[in-house]
N, C-alpha and C positions, 0 to 999 in steps of 0.2 A: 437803502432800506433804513428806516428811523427804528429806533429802540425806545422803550420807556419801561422801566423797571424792568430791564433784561429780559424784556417778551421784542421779540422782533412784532413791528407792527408792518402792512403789506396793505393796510387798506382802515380807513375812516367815514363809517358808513353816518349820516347826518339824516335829525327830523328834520320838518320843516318849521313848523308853526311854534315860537317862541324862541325858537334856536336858529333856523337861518334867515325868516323873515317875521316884522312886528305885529301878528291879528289880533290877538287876546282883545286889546282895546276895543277896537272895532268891530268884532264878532260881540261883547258885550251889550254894546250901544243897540244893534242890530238885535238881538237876542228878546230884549225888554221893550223892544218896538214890539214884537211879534206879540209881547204877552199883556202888553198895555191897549193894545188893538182890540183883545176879545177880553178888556174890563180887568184884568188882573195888575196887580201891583209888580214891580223891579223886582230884581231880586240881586242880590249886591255882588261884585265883582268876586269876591270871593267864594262865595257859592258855586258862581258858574267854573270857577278856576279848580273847585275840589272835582265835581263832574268830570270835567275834562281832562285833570289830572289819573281821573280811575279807566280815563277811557273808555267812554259810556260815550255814545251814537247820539246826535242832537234830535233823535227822537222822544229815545226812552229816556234824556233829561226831560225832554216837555212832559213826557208822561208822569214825571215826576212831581213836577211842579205844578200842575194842569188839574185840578178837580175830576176824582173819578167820574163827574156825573155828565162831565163832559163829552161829549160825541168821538170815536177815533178820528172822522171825518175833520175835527177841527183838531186834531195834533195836526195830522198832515199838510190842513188850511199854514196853521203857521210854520210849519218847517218848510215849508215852500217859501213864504216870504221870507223868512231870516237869510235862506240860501241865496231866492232870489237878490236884496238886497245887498248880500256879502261878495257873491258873485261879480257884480258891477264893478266892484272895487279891488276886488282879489288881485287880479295882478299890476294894481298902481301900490300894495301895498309894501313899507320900504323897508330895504334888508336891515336887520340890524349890523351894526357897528363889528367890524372886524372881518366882515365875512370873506370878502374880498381877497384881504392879504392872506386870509388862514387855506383858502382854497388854492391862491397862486405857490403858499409856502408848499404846503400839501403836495401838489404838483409837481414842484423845481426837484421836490426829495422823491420822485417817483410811487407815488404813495396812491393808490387807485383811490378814488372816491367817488359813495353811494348814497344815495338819497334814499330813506325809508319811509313815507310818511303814510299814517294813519287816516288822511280823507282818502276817499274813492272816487277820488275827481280822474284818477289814471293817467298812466305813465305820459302818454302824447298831452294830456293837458300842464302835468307839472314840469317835462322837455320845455314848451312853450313857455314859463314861467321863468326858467333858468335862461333861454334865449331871452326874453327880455330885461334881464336884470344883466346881461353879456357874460352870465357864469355856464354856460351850457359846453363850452370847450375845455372846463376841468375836471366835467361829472363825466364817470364813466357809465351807470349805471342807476335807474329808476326807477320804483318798485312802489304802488301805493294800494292800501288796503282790497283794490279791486282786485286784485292779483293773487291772494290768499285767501285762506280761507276760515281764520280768527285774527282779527286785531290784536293789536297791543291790549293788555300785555305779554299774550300768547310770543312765544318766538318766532314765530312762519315770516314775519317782515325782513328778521335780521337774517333768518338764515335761508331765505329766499333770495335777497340784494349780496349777500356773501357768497351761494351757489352763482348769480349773473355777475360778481368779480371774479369767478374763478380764485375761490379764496377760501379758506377754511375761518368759520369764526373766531377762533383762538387767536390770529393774530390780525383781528381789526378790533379799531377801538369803534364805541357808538357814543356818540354824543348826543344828548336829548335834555330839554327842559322838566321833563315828567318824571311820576312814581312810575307809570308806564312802560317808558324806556326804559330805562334804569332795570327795572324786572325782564322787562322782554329780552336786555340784553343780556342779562346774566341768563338766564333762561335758555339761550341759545350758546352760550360758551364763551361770546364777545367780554370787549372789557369794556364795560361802562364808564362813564363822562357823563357829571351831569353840568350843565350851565345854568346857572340862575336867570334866564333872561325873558321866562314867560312865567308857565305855568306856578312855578312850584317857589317856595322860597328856601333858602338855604337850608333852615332849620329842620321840614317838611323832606326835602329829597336824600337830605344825611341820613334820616333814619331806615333808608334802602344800602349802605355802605356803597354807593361807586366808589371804581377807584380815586377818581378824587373828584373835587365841587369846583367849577370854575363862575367864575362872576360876571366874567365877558367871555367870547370866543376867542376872540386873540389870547388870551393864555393859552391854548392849546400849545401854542408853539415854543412855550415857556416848559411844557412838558417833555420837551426832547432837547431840552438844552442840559 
């Protein structure tokens, strides 16, 4: 069993999107295809990374950004294509850096590990995800928004994927890019982890207090030393 700050840890429950694998980028590009299609101007990496940081549905960001005068019939026209679009690629999209050894470390120390993630693509679609990337023999467990019944930053993810480890949230940590996590995890009792690797920048995810801000994944492991 690993310790870190004299909490027995039993389980490392993991988002997906910015923390075990790179979209931001590509979800962007994809995003201002959608809104450049029906006449509307970009709108800059940043903006879509606050949205997505609050955990807001890629509807009612269009709805945001989208002219009240506009028809619902054309949210839906573009959230189709962005999906469409992002889909195609979704699972050629490449793990970030470290994931690999943090998941085999994880494992060698008998440490269960959960996937929490926030899209509704569901569990057999993000299984499939993890089999292709060959991490699907370390995860024990996969839990995505289709499965609860409020998003991030509601707790239902963390202490839904804590209930399918057979684990209490007190001793798993969560690790996640977002203000989201970070809330959803304290929220539910977990200890929060955040990594700067998509969403959020250092500065931006500190003013949630996790226990502590990693810059890569692989320092995780620099946390039980």
């Amino acid at each position: 069993m690993l310790s870190y700050n004299d909490q027995n840890i039993e389980g490392v429950i993991f988002d997906v999107d910015g923390t075990i694998v790179d979209s931001i980028s590509y979800y962007h590009v994809y995003f201002n295809d959608g809104l450049e299609g029906i006449g509307l101007k970009p709108i800059s990496k940043g903006l879509l990374l606050k949205f997505l940081g609050e955990g807001i549905s890629l509807k009612k960001i269009l709805r945001t950004v989208i002219p009240d005068d506009r028809d619902e019939n054309v949210i839906e026209m573009v959230a189709g294509e962005i999906l469409e679009k992002f889909v195609k690629i979704d699972m050629e999209l490449p793990l970030l850096p470290g994931v690999r050894d943090v998941f085999a470390f994880l494992k060698a120390a008998e440490t269960k590990i959960g996937v929490a993630t926030g899209r509704t693509s569901g569990a057999a679609y993000e299984w499939k995800r993890l089999k292709e990337k060959g991490l699907d023999g370390f995860v024990d467990v996969v839990v995505t928004a289709s499965e609860v019944e409020n998003r991030k930053p509601a707790p239902d993810l963390i202490v839904e994927c804590a209930k399918k480890l057979s684990l209490h949230p007190k001793n798993c940590l969560v690790i996640g890019d977002s203000v989201s996590d970070i809330i959803s995890g304290k929220k539910a009792g977990a200890i929060p982890v955040a990594v700067c690797t998509g969403i959020e920048n250092s500065e931006t995810i500190k003013s949630q207090s996790p226990e502590a801000v990693l810059q890569s994944l692989d320092e995780i492991i620099s946390l039980f030393e």
